[in-house]
C-alpha positions as protocol buffer text, in pm:
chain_id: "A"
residue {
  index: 1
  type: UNK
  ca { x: 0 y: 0 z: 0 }
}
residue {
  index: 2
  type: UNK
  ca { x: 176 y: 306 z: -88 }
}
residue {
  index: 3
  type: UNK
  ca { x: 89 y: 495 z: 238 }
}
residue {
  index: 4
  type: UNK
  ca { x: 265 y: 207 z: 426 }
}
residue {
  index: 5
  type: UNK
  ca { x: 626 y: 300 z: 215 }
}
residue {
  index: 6
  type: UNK
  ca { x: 736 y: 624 z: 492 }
}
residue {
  index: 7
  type: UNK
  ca { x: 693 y: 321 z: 719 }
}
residue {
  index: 8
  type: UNK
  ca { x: 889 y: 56 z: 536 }
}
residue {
  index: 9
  type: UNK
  ca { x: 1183 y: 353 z: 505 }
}
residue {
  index: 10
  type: UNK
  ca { x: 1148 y: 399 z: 881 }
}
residue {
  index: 11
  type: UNK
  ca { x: 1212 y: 13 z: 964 }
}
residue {
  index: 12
  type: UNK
  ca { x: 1485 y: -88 z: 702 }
}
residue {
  index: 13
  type: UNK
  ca { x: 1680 y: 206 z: 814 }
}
residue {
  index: 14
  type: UNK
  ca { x: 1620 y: 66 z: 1215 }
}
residue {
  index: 15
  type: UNK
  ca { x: 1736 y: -246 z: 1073 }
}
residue {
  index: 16
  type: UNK
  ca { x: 2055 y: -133 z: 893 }
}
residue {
  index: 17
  type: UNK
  ca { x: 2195 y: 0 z: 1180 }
}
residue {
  index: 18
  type: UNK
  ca { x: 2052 y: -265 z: 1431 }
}
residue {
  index: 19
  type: UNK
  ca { x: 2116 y: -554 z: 1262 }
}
residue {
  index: 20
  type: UNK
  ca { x: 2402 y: -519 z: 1002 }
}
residue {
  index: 21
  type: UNK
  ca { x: 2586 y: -244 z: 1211 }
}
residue {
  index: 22
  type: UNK
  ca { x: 2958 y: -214 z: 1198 }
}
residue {
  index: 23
  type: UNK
  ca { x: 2960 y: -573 z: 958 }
}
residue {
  index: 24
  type: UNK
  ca { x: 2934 y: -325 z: 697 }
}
residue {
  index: 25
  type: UNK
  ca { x: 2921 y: 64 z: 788 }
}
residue {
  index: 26
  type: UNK
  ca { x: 2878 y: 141 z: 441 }
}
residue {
  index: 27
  type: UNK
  ca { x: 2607 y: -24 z: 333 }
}
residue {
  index: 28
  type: UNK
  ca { x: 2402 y: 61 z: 709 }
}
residue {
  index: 29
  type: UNK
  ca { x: 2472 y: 418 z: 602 }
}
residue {
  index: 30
  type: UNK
  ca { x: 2333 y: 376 z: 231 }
}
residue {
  index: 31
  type: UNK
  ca { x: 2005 y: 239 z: 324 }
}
residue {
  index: 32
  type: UNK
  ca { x: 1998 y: 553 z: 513 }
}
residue {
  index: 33
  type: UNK
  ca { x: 2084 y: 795 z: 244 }
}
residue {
  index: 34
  type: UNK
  ca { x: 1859 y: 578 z: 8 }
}
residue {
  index: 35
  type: UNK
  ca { x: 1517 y: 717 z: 244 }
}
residue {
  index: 36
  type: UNK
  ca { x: 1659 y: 1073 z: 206 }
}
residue {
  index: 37
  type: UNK
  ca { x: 1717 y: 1052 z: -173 }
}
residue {
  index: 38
  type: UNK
  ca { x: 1375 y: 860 z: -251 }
}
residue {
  index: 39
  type: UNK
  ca { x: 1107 y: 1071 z: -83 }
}
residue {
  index: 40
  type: UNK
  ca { x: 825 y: 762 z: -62 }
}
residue {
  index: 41
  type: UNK
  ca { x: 556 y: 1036 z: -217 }
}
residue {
  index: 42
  type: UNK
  ca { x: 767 y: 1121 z: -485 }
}
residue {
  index: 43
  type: UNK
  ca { x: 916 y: 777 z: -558 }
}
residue {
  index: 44
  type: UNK
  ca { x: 608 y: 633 z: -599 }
}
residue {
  index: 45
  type: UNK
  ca { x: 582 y: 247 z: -734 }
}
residue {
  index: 46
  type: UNK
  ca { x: 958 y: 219 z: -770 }
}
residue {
  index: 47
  type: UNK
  ca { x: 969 y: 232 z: -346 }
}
residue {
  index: 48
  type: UNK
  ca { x: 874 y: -137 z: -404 }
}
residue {
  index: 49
  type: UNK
  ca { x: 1178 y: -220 z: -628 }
}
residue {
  index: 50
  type: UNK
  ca { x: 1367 y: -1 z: -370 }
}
residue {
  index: 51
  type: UNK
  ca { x: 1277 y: -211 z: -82 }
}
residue {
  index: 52
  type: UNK
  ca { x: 1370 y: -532 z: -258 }
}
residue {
  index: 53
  type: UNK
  ca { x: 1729 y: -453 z: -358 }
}
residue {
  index: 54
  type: UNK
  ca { x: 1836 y: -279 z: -47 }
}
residue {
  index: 55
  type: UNK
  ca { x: 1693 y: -604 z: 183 }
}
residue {
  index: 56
  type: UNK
  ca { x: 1858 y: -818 z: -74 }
}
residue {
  index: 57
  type: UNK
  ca { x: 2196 y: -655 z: -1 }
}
residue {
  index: 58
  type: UNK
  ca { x: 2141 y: -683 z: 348 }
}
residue {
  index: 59
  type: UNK
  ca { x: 2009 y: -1067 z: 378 }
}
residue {
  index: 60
  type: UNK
  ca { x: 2356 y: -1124 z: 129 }
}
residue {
  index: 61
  type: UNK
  ca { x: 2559 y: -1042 z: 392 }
}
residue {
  index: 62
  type: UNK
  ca { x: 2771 y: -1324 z: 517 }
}
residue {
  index: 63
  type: UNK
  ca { x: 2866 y: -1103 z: 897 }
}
residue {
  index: 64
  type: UNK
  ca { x: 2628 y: -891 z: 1035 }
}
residue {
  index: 65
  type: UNK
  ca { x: 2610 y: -690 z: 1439 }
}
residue {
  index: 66
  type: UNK
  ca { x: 2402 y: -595 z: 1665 }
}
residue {
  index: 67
  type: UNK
  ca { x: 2693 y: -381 z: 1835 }
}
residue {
  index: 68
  type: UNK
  ca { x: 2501 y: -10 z: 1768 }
}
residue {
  index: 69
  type: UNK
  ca { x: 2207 y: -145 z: 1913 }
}
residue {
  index: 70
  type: UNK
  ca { x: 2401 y: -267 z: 2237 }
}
residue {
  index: 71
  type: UNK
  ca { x: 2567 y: 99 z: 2192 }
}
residue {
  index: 72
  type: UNK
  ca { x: 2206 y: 261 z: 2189 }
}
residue {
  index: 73
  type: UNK
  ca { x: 2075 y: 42 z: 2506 }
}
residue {
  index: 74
  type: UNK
  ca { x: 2398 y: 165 z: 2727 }
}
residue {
  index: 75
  type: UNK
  ca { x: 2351 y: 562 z: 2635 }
}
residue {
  index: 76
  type: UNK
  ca { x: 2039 y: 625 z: 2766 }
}
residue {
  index: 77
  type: UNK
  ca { x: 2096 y: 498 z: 3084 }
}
residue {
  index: 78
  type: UNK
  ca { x: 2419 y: 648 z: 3112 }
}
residue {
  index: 79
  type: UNK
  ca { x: 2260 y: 972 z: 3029 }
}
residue {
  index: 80
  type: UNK
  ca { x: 2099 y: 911 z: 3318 }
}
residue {
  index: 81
  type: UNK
  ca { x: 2385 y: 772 z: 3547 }
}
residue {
  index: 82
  type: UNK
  ca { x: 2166 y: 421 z: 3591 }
}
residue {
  index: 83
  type: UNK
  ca { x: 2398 y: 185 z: 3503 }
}
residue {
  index: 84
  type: UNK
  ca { x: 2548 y: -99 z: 3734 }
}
residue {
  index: 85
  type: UNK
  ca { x: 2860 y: -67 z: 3902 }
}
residue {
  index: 86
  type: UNK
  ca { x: 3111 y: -3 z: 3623 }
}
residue {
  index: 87
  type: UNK
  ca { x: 3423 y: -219 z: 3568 }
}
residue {
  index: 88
  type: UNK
  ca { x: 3714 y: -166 z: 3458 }
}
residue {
  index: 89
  type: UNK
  ca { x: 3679 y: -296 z: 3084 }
}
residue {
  index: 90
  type: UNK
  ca { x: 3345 y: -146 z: 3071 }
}
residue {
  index: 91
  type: UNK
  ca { x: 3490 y: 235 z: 3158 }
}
residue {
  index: 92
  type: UNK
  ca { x: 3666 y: 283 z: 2782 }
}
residue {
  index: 93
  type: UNK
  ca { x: 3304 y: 140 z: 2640 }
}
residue {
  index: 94
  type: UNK
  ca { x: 3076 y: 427 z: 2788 }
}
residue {
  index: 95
  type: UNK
  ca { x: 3312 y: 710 z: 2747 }
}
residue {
  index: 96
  type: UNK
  ca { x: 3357 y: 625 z: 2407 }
}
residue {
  index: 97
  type: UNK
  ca { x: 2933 y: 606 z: 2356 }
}
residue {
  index: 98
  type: UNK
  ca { x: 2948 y: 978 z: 2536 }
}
residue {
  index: 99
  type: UNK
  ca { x: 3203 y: 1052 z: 2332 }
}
residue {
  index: 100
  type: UNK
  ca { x: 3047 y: 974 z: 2021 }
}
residue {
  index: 101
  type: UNK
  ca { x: 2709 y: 1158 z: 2153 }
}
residue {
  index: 102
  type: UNK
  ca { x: 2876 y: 1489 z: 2189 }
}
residue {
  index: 103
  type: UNK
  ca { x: 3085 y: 1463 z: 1892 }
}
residue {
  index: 104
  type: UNK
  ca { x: 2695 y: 1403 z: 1683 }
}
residue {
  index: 105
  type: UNK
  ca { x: 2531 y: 1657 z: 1900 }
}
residue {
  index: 106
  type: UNK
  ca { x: 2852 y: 1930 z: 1798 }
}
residue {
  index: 107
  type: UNK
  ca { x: 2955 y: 1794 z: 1496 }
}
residue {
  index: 108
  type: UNK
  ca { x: 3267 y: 1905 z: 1309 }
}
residue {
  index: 109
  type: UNK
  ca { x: 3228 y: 1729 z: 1011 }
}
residue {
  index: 110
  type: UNK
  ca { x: 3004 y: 1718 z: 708 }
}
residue {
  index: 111
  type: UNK
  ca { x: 2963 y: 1337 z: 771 }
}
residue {
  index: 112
  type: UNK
  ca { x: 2850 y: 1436 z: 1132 }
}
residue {
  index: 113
  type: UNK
  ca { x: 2640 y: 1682 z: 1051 }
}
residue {
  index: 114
  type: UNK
  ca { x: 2458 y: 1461 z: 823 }
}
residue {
  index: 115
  type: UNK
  ca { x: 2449 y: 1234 z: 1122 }
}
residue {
  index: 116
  type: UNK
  ca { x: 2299 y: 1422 z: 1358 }
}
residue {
  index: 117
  type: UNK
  ca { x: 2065 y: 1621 z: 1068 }
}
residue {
  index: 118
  type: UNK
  ca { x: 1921 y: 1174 z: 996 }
}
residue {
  index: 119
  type: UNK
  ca { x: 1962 y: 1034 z: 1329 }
}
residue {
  index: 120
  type: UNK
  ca { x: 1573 y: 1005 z: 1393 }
}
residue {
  index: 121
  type: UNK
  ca { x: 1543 y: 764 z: 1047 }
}
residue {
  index: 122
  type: UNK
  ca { x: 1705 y: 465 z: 1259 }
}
residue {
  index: 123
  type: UNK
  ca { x: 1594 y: 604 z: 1598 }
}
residue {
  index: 124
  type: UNK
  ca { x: 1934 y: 727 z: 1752 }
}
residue {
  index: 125
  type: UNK
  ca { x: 2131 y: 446 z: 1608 }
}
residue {
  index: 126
  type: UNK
  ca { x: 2289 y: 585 z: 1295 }
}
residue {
  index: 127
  type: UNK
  ca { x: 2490 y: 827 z: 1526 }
}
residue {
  index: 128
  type: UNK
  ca { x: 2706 y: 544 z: 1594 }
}
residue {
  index: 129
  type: UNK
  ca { x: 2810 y: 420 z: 1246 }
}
residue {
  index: 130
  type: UNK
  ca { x: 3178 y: 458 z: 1231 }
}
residue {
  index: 131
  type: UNK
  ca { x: 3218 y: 387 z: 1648 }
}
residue {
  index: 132
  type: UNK
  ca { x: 3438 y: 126 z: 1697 }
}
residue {
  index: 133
  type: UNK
  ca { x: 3582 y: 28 z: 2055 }
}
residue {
  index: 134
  type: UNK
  ca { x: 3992 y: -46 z: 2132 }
}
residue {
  index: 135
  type: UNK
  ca { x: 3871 y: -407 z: 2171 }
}
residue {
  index: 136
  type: UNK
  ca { x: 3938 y: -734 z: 1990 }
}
residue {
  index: 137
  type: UNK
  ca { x: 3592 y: -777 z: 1801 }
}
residue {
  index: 138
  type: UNK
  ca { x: 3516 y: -1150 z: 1778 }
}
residue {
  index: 139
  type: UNK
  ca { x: 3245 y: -1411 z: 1609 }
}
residue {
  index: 140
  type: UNK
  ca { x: 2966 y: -1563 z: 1775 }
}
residue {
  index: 141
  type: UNK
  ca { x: 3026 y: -1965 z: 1716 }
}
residue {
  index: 142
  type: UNK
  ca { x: 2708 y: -2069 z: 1935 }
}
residue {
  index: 143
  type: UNK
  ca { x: 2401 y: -2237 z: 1663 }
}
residue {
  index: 144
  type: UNK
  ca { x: 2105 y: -2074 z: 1677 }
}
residue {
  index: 145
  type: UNK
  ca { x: 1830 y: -2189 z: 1897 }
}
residue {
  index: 146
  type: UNK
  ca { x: 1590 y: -2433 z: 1684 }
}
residue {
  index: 147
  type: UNK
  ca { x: 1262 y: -2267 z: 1572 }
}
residue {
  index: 148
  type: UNK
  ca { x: 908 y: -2393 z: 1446 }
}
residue {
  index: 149
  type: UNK
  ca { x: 740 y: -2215 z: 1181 }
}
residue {
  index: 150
  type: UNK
  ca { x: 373 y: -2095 z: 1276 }
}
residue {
  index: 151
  type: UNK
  ca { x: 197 y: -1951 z: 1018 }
}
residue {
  index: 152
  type: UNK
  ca { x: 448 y: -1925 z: 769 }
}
residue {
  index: 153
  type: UNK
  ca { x: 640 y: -1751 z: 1004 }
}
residue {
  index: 154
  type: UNK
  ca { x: 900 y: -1827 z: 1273 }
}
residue {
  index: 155
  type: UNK
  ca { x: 829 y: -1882 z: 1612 }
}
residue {
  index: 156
  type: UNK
  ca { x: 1081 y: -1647 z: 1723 }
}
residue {
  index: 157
  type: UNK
  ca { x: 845 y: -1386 z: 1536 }
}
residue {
  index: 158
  type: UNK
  ca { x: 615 y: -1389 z: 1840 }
}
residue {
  index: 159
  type: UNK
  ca { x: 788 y: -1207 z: 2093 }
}
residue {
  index: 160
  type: UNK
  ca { x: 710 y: -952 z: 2391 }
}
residue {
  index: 161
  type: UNK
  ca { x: 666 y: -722 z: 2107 }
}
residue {
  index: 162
  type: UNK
  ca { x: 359 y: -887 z: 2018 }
}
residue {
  index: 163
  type: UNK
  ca { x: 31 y: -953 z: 2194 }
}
residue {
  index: 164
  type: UNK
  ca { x: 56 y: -1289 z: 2162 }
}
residue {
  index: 165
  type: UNK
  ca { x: 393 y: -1318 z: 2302 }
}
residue {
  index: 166
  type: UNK
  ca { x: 324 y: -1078 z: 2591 }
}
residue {
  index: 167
  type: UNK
  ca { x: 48 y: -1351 z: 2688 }
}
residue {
  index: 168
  type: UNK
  ca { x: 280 y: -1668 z: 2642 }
}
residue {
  index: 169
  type: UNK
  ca { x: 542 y: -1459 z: 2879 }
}
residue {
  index: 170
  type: UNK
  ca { x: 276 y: -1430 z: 3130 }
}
residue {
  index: 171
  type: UNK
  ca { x: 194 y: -1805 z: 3139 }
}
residue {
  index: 172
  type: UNK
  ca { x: 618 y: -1883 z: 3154 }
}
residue {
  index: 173
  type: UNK
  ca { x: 604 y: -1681 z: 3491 }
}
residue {
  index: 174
  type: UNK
  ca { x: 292 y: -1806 z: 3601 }
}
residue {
  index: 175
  type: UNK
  ca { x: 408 y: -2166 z: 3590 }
}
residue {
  index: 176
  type: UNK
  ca { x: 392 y: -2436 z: 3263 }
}
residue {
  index: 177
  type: UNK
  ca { x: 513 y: -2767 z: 3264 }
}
residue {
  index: 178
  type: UNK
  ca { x: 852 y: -2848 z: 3131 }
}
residue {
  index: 179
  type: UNK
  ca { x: 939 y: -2533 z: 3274 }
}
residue {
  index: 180
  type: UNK
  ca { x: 864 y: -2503 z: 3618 }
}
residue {
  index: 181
  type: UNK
  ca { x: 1206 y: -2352 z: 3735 }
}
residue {
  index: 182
  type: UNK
  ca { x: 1102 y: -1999 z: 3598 }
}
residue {
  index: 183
  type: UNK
  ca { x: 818 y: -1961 z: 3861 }
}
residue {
  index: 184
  type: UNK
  ca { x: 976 y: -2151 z: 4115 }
}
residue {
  index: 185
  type: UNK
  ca { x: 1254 y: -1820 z: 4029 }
}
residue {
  index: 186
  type: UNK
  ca { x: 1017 y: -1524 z: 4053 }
}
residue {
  index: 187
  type: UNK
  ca { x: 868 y: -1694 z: 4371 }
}
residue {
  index: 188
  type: UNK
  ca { x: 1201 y: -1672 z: 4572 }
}
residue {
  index: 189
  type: UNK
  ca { x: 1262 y: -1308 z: 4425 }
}
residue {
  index: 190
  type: UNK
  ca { x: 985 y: -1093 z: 4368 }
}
residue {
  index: 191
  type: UNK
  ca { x: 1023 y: -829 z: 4122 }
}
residue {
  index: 192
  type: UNK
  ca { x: 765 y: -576 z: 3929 }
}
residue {
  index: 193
  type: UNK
  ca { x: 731 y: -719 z: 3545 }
}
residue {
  index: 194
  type: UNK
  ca { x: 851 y: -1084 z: 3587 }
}
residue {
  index: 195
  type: UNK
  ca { x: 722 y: -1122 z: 3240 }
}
residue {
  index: 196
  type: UNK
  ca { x: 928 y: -840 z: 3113 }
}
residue {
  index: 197
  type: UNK
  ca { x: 1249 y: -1036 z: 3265 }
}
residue {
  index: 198
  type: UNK
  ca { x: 1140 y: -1342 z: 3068 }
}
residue {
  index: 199
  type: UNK
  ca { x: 1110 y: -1151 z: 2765 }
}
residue {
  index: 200
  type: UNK
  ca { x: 1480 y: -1025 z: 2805 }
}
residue {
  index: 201
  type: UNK
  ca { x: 1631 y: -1297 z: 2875 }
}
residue {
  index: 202
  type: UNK
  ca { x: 1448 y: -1476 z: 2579 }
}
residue {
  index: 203
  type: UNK
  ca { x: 1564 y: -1259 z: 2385 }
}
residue {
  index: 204
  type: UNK
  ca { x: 1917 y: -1277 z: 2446 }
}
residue {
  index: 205
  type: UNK
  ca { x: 1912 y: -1603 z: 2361 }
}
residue {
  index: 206
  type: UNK
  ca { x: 1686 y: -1618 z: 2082 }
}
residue {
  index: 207
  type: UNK
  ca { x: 1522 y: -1315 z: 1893 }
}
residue {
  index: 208
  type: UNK
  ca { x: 1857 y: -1115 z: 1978 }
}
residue {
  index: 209
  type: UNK
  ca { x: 2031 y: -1382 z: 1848 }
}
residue {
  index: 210
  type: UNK
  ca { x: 2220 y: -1343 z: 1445 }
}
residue {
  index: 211
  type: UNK
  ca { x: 2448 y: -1647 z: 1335 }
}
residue {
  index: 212
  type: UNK
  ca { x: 2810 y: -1578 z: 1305 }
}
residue {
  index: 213
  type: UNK
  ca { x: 2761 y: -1187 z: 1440 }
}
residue {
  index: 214
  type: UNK
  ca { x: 3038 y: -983 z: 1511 }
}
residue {
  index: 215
  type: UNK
  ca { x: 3055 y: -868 z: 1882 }
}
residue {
  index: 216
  type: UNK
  ca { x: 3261 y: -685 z: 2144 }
}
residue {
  index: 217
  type: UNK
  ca { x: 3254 y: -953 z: 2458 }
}
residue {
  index: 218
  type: UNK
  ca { x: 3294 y: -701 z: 2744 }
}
residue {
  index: 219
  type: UNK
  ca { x: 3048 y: -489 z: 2529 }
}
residue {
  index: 220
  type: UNK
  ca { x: 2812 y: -768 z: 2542 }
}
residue {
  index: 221
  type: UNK
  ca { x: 2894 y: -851 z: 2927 }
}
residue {
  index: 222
  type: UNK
  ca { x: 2769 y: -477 z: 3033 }
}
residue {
  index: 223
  type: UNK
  ca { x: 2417 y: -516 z: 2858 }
}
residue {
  index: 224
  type: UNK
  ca { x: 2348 y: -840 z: 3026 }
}
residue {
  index: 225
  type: UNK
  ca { x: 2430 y: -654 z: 3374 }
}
residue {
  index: 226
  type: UNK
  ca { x: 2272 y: -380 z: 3261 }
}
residue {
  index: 227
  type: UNK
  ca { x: 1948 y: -537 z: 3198 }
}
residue {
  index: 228
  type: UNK
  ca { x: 1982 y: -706 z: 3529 }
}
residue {
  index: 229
  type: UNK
  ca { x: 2037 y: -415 z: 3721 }
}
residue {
  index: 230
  type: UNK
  ca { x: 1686 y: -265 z: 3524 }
}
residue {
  index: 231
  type: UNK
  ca { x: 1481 y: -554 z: 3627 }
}
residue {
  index: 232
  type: UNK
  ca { x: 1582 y: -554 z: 3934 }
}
residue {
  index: 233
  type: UNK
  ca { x: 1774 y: -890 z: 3961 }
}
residue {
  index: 234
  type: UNK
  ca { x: 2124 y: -991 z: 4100 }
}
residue {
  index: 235
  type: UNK
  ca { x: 2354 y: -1107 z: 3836 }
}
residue {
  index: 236
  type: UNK
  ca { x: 2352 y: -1467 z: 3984 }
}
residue {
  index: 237
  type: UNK
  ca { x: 1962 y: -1455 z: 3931 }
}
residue {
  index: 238
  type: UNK
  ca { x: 1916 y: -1294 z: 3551 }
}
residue {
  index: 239
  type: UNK
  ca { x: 2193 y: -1586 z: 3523 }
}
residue {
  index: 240
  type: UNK
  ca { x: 1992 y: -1871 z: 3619 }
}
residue {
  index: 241
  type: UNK
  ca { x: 1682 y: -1695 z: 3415 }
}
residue {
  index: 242
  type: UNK
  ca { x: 1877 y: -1698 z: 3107 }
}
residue {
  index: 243
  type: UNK
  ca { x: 1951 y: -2083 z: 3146 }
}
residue {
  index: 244
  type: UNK
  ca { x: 1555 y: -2125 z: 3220 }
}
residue {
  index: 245
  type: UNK
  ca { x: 1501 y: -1950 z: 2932 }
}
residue {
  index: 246
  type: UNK
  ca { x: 1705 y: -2111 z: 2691 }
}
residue {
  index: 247
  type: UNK
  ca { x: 1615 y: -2516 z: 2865 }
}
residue {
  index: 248
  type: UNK
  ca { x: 1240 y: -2444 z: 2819 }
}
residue {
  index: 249
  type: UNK
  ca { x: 1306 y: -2282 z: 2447 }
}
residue {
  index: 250
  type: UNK
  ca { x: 1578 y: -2581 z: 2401 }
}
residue {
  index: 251
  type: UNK
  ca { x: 1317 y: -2863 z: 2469 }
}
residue {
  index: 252
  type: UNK
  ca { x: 1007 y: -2669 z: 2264 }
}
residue {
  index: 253
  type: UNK
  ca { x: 848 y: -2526 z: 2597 }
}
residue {
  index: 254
  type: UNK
  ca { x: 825 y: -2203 z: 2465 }
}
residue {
  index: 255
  type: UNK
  ca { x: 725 y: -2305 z: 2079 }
}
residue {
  index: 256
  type: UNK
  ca { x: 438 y: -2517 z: 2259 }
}
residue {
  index: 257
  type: UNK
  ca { x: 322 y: -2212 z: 2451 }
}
residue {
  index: 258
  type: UNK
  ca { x: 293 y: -2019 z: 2167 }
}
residue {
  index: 259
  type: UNK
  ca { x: 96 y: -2243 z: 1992 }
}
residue {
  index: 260
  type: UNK
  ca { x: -159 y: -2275 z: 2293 }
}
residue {
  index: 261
  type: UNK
  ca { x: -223 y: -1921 z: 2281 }
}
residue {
  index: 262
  type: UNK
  ca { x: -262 y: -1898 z: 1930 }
}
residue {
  index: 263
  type: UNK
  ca { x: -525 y: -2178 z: 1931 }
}
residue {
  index: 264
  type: UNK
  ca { x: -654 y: -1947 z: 2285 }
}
residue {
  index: 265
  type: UNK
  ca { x: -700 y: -1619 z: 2072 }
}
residue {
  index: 266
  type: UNK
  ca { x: -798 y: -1720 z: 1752 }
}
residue {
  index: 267
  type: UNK
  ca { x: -1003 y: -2025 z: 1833 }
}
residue {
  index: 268
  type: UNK
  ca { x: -895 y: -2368 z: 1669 }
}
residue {
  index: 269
  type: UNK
  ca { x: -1140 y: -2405 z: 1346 }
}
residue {
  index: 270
  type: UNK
  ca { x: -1005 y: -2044 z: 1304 }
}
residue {
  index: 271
  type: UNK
  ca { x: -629 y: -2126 z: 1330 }
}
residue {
  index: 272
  type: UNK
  ca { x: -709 y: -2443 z: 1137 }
}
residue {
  index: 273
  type: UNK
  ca { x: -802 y: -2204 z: 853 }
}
residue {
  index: 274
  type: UNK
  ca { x: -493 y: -1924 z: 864 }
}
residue {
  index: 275
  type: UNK
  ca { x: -288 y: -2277 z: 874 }
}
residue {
  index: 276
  type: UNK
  ca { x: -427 y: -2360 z: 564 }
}
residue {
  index: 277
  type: UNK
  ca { x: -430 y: -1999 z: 407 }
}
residue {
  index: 278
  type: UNK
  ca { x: -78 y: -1937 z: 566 }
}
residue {
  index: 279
  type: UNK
  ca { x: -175 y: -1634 z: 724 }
}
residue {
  index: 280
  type: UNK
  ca { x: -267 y: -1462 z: 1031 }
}
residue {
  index: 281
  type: UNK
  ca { x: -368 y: -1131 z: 1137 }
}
residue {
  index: 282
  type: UNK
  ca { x: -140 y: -1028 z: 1434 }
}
C-alpha cells in the first residue's frame, strides 16, 4: 500500500543500523541515504523495487552486528547515570558512547552533521556508524536456537513485542510444565514485570540472536548486567533466568506455549483455517 512505504523507510533504516551495524558501515549508512534521496511520495511504485534490492543486499551479507544497538541500550541509561557498578573494561566502552554523543550533538564534520541532521530515520542508532571500541571484536560460534514455523512464520516472530507473546510470557512466569524452574525463580525473588524479565532474557538467547555476528565480549557482558540491574535482579539470578530460558526454548516449551495461545485467541477451526491460508492477522 503506498501509504505504508514512509513506514517501510522507517524500519529498514532501524534495521541497517541494528542488525548489520559495523559488519558493513557502508552499506548501514546507504540504506539511510537511500530514504533521504527517494522521498516515498515522490518515488512512488519504484519504493517497491527499492525495498527489494536494499533487503537483498542486506540478507547477502555473510557477517552482520548488533553492536550499535548494544551501543544505543547503554547511552540512555548512562545519560541518566543508571547503570550498574562499572568495571574496569566497561569504563573505555561508555566514554567512548558519550564521546560519540557529543561529537553528533557538535559535529565538526560534514559526515556528522549529516548524522545528527538523519539520526531520527534509525531512531538514535545511525549516530554510531563509524564507532568502533579499542577491543578485539570477535564471532559468535554458538548455533542458533531451533525454531518452528507458525503460520508461515517463525516462532521467534512472536515475541514480547507482540500480543501474543506478551500472553505466552505471562503463562512462563505463572508456571507451565517443562518449565517449572522460571516460577519456582520469581517466587524466591519478587520483582515488578517478571514477564518483562522473561522476555529479556528470551531474547538474548533467541530473537537477539544473528548467526556468526560480530561482537565486542565485554560490550556484550555490560548489557546483560545492565538489563539485570533494570529488572531488578542480582547477576547470579538474571543468570539462572537466562539458562531457564534457553532449557524451556531448548526442549520446545516455549514453541508449545505459543501455539496454545494462538489456538486461545484465535479459536482452533479459526487457526485451522490461517494454517491452511498461511496467514494470520497479528
Amino acid at each position: 500500500m503506498p501509504e505504508e512505504y514512509a513506514y517501510f523507510w522507517r524500519r529498514l533504516c532501524v534495521i541497517a543500523c541494528e542488525d548489520v551495524g559495523p559488519a558493513d558501515d557502508v552499506l548501514a549508512a546507504f540504506v539511510v541515504a537511500c530514504s533521504t534521496v527517494f522521498p516515498p511520495k515522490k518515488t512512488g511504485s519504484e519504493n517497491y523495487r527499492l525495498f527489494c534490492f536494499l533487503a537483498a543486499q542486506m540478507c547477502d551479507l555473510s557477517t552482520r552486528s548488533r553492536i550499535y544497538c548494544s551501543y544505543g541500550t547503554i547511552e540512555p541509561a548512562a545519560m541518566k547515570c543508571e547503570l550498574p557498578e562499572l568495571q574496569a573494561e566497561d569504563k573505555p566502552i561508555v566514554s567512548a558512547i558519550m564521546q560519540r554523543k557529543a561529537a553528533v550533538q557538535t559535529p565538526t564534520t560534514t559526515f556528522q552533521e549529516w548524522q545528527r541532521k538523519n539520526d531520527w530515520r534509525a531512531e538514535g542508532l545511525l549516530r554510531f556508524v563509524g564507532l568502533t571500541l579499542p577491543l578485539e571484536m570477535t564471532r559468535v560460534q554458538t548455533p542458533l536456537p531451533p525454531y518452528k514455523t507458525l503460520f508461515d512464520l517463525p516462532s521467534y516472530c512472536f515475541d514480547m513485542h507482540t500480543r501474543l507473546g506478551l500472553a505466552m510470557l505471562k503463562r512462563l512466569v505463572q508456571g507451565v510444565e517443562g518449565a517449572e524452574g522460571i516460577r519456582e525463580l520469581f517466587q524466591r525473588h519478587k520483582i515488578k514485570s517478571a514477564h518483562r524479565a522473561v522476555g529479556e532474557a528470551l531474547f538474548f538467547v533467541e530473537g537477539g540472536r544473528i548467526q556468526g555476528e560480530l561482537i565486542y565480549e565485554p560490550l556484550c557482558g555490560l548489557e546483560q548486567r545492565l538489563s539485570a540491574y533494570k529488572l531488578g535482579l542480582p547477576p547470579n539470578d538474571w543468570l539462572e533466568l537466562r539458562i531457564l530460558v534457553e532449557k524451556a526454548l531448548a526442549e520446545g516449551v516455549v514453541d508449545r506455549i505459543r501455539e496454545e495461545v494462538l489456538h486461545q485467541f484465535y479459536g482452533q477451526e479459526f487457526c485451522n483455517q490461517l494454517h491452511q491460508q498461511g496467514t494470520l492477522d497479528l
